[in-house]
ROLO-97123 format. One record per residue (C-alpha): residue number from 1; residue in three letters; x, y negated, z. Coordinates in Angstrom, 1 decimal, decimal comma. Example, Ala and Ser with C-alpha at 12.3 -4.5 7.8 and 13.67 -1.06 7.14 Angstrom:
2
<nr = 1&rest = ALA&X = 12,3&Y = 4,5&Z = 7,8>;
<nr = 2&rest = SER&X = 13,7&Y = 1,1&Z = 7,1>;
//
This chain:
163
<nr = 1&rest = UNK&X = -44,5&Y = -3,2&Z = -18,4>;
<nr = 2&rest = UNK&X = -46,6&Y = -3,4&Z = -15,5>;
<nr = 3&rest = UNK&X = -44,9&Y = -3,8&Z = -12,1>;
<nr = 4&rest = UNK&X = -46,5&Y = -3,2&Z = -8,8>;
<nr = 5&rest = UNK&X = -47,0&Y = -5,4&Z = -6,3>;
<nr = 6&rest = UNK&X = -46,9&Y = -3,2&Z = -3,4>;
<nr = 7&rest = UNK&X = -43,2&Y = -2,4&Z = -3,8>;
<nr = 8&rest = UNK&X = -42,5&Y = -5,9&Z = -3,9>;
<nr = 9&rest = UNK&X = -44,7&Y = -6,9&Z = -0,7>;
<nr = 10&rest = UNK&X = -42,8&Y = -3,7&Z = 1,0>;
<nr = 11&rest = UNK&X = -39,3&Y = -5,6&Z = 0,5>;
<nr = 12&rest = UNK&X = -40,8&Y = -8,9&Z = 2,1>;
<nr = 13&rest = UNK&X = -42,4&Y = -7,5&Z = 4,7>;
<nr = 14&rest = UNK&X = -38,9&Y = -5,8&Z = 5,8>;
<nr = 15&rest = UNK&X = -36,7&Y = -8,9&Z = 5,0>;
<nr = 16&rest = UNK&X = -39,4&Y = -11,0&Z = 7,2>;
<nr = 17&rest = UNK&X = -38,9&Y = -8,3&Z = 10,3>;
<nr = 18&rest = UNK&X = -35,0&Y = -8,0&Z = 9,3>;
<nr = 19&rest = UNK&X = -34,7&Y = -11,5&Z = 10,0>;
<nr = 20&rest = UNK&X = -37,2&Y = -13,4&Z = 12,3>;
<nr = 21&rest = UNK&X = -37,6&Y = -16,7&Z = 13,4>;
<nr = 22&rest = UNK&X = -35,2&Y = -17,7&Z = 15,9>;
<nr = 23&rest = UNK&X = -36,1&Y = -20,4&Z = 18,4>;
<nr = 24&rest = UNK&X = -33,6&Y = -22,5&Z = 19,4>;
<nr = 25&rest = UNK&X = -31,2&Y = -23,3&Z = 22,4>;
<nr = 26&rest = UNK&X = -32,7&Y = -23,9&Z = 26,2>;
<nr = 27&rest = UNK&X = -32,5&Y = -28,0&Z = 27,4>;
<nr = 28&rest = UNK&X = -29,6&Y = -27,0&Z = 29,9>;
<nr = 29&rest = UNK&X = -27,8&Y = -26,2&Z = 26,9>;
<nr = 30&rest = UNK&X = -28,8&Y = -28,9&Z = 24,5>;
<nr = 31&rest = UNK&X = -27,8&Y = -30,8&Z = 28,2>;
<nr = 32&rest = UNK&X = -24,5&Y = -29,6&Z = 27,4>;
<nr = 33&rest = UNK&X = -24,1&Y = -31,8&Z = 23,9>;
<nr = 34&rest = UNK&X = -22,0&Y = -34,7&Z = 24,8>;
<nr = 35&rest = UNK&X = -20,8&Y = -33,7&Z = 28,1>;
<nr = 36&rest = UNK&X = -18,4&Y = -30,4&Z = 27,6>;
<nr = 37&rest = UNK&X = -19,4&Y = -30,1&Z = 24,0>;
<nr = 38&rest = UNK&X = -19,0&Y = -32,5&Z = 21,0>;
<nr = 39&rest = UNK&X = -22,2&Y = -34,3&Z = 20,0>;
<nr = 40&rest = UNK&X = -22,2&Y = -31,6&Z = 17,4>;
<nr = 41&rest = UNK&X = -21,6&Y = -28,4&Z = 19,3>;
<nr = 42&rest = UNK&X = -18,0&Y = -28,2&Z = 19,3>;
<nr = 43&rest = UNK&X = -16,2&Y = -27,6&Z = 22,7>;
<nr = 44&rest = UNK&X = -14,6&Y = -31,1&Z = 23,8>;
<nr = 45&rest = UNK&X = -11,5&Y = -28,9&Z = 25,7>;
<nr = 46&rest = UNK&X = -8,4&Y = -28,3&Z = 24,1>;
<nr = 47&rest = UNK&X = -7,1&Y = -25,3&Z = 23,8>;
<nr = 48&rest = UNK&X = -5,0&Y = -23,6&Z = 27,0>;
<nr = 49&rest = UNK&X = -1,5&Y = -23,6&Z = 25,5>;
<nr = 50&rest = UNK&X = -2,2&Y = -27,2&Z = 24,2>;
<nr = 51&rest = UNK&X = -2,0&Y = -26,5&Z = 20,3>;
<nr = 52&rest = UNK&X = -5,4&Y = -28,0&Z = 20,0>;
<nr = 53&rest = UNK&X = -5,9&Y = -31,3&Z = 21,8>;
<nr = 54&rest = UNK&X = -9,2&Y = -31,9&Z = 23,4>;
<nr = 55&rest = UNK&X = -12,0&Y = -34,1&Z = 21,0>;
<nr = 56&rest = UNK&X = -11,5&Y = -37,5&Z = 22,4>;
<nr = 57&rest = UNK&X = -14,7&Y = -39,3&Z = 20,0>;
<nr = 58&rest = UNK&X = -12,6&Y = -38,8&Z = 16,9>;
<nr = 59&rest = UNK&X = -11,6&Y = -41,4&Z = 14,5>;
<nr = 60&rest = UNK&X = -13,7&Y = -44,3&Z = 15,0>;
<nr = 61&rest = UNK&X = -11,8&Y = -47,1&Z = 13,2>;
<nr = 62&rest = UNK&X = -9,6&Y = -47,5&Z = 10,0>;
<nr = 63&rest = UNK&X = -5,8&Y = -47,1&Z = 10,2>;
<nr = 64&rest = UNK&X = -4,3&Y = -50,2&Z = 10,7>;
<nr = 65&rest = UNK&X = -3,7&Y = -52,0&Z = 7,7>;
<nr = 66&rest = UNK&X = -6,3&Y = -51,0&Z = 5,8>;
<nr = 67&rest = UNK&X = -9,3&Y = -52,7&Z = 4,4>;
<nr = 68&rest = UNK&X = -12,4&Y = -51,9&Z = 2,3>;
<nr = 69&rest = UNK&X = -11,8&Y = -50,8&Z = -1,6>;
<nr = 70&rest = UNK&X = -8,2&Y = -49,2&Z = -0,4>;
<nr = 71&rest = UNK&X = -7,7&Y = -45,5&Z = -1,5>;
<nr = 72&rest = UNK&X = -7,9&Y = -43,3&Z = 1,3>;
<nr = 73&rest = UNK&X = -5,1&Y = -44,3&Z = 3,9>;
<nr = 74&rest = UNK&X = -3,1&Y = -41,1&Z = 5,7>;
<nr = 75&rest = UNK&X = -3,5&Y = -42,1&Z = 9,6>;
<nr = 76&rest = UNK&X = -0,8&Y = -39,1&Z = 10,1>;
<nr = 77&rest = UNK&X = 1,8&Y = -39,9&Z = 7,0>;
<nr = 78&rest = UNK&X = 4,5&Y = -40,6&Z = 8,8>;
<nr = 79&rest = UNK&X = 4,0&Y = -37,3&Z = 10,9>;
<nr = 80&rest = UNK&X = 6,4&Y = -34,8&Z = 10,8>;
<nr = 81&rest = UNK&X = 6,2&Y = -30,6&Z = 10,7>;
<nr = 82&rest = UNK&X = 6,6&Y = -28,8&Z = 14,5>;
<nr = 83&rest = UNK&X = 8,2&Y = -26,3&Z = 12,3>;
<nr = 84&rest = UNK&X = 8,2&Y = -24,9&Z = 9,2>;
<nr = 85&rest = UNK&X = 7,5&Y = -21,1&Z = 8,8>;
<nr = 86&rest = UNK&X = 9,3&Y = -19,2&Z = 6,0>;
<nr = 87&rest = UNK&X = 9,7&Y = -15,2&Z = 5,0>;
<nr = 88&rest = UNK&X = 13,2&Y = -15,5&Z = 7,3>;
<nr = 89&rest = UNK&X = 11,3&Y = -16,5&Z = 10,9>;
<nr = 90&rest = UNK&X = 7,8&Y = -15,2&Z = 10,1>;
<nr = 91&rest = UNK&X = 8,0&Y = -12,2&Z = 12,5>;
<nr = 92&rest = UNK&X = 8,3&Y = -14,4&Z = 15,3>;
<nr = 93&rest = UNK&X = 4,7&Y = -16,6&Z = 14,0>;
<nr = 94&rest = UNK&X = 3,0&Y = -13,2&Z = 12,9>;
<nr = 95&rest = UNK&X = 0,2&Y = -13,1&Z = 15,7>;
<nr = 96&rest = UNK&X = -0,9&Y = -16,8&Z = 14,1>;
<nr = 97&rest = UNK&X = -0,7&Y = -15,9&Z = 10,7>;
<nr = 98&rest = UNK&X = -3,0&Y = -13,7&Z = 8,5>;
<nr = 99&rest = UNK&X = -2,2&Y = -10,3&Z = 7,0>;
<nr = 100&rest = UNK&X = -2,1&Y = -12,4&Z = 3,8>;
<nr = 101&rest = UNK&X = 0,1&Y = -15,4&Z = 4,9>;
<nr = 102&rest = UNK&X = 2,2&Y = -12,3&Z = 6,2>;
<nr = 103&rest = UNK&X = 2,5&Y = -10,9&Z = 2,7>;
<nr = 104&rest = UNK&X = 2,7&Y = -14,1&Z = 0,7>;
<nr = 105&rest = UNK&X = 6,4&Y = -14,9&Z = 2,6>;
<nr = 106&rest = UNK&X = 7,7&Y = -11,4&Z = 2,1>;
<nr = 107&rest = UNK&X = 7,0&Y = -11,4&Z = -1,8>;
<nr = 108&rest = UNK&X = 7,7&Y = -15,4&Z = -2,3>;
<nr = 109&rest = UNK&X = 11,1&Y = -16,3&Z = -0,4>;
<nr = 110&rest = UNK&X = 10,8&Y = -19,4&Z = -1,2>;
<nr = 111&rest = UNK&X = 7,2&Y = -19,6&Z = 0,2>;
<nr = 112&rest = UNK&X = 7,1&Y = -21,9&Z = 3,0>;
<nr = 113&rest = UNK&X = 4,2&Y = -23,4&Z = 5,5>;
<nr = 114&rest = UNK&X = 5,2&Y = -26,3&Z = 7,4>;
<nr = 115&rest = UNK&X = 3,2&Y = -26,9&Z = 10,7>;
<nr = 116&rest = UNK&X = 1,8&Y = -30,4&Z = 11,5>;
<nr = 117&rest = UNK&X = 0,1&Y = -31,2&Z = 15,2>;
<nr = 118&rest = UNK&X = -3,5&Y = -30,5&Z = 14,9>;
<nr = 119&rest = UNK&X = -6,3&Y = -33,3&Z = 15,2>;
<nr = 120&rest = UNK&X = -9,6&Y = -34,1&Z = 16,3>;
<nr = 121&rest = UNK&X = -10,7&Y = -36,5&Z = 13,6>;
<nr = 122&rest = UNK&X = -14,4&Y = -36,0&Z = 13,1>;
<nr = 123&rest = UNK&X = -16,3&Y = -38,8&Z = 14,7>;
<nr = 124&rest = UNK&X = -20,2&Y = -39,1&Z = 14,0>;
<nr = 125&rest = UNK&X = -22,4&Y = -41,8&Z = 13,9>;
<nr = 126&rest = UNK&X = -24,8&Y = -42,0&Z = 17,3>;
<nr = 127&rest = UNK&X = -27,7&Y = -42,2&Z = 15,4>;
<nr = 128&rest = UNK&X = -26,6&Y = -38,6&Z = 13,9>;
<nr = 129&rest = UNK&X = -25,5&Y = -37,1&Z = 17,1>;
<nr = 130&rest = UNK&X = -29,2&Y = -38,4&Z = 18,6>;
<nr = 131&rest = UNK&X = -31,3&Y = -37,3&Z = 16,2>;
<nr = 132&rest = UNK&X = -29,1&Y = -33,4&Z = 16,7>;
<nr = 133&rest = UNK&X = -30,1&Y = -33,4&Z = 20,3>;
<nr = 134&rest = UNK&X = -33,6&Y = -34,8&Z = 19,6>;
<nr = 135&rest = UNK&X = -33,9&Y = -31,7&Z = 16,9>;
<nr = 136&rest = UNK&X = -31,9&Y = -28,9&Z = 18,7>;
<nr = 137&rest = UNK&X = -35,0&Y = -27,3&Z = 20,5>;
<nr = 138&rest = UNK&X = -37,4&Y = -27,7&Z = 17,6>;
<nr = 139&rest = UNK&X = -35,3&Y = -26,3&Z = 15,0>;
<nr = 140&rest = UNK&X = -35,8&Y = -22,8&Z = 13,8>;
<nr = 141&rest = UNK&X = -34,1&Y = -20,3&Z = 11,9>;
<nr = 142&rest = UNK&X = -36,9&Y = -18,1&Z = 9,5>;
<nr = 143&rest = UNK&X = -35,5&Y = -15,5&Z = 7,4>;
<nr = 144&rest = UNK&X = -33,2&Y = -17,3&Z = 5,5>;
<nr = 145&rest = UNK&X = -34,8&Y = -20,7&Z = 5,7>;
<nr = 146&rest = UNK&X = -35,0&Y = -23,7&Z = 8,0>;
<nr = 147&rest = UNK&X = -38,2&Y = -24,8&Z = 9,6>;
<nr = 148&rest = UNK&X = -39,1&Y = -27,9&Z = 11,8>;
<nr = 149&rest = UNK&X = -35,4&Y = -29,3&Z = 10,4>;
<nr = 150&rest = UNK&X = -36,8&Y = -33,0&Z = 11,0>;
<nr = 151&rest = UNK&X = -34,3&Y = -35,7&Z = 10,0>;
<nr = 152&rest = UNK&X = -31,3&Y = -33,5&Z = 11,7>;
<nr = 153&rest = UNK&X = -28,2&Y = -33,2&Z = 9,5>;
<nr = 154&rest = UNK&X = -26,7&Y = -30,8&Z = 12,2>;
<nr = 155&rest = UNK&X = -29,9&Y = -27,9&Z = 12,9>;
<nr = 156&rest = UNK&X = -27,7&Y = -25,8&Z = 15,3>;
<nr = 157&rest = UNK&X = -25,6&Y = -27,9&Z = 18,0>;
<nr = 158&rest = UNK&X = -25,5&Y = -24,4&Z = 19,7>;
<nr = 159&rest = UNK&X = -26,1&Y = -21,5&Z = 17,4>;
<nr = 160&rest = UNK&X = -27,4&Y = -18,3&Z = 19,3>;
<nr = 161&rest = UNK&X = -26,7&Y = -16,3&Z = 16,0>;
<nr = 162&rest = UNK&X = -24,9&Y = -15,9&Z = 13,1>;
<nr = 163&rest = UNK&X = -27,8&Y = -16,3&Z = 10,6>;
//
């Protein structure tokens, strides 16, 4: 069986134009990583109703007590739930929970989700965070691929799409 080539070359020629290569952000934006956004890209603000605190550098050091060749140690075990949402209150949490969370407490009564205080744990080294801002201009987005990635282990700080 003999398959044609030109067929093929007609399906990469549209995926190439589908998805081109995307330069990436300005320098007043890259600008922006480390001052209102995380080293990463993240916004450092919480959120307005204060549900999400603002990223204060994350967690830089081990919980206290702990030492090298421990298992992982809980900074947060002795934490307790804001609240705890079940199939009897879930009306009053619906705008927060999915249209499956929604269903999963009317079919399970006994379903429950309890809600802990969110946290800004994620703390980088500098040499990661440097090497980001170094990269964020010369990365490129190409079809599905990555070009110009350098040594970068985050290629969009400041995505300008979703591919």
């Amino acid at each position: 069986m003999k398959i044609s080539t030109i067929p093929l070359a007609s399906i990469a020629l549209a995926l190439s134009l589908a998805f081109p290569a995307v330069a990436g952000p300005a320098r007043t934006d890259i600008e922006r990583l480390g001052a209102d956004l995380t080293p990463a890209g993240a916004e450092k603000a919480g959120s307005k109703d204060g549900t999400i605190p603002a990223w204060d550098g994350g967690l830089t050091k081990a919980p206290a007590g702990w030492s090298p060749g421990q298992p992982y140690a809980d900074p947060f075990a002795d934490e307790k739930p804001l609240f705890t949402i079940t199939g009897q209150n879930a009306e009053q949490y619906k705008d927060r929970l999915s249209p499956g969370l929604q269903e999963l407490l009317k079919k399970y009564p006994t379903f429950r989700m309890p809600v802990y205080p969110s946290h800004r744990t994620v703390a980088l080294p500098k040499a990661v965070t440097d090497q980001a801002k170094a990269q964020a201009d010369k990365v490129e987005s190409e079809g599905f691929g990555v070009k110009n990635l350098g040594a970068s282990n985050i290629p969009f700080p400041i995505p300008k799409t979703g591919i």
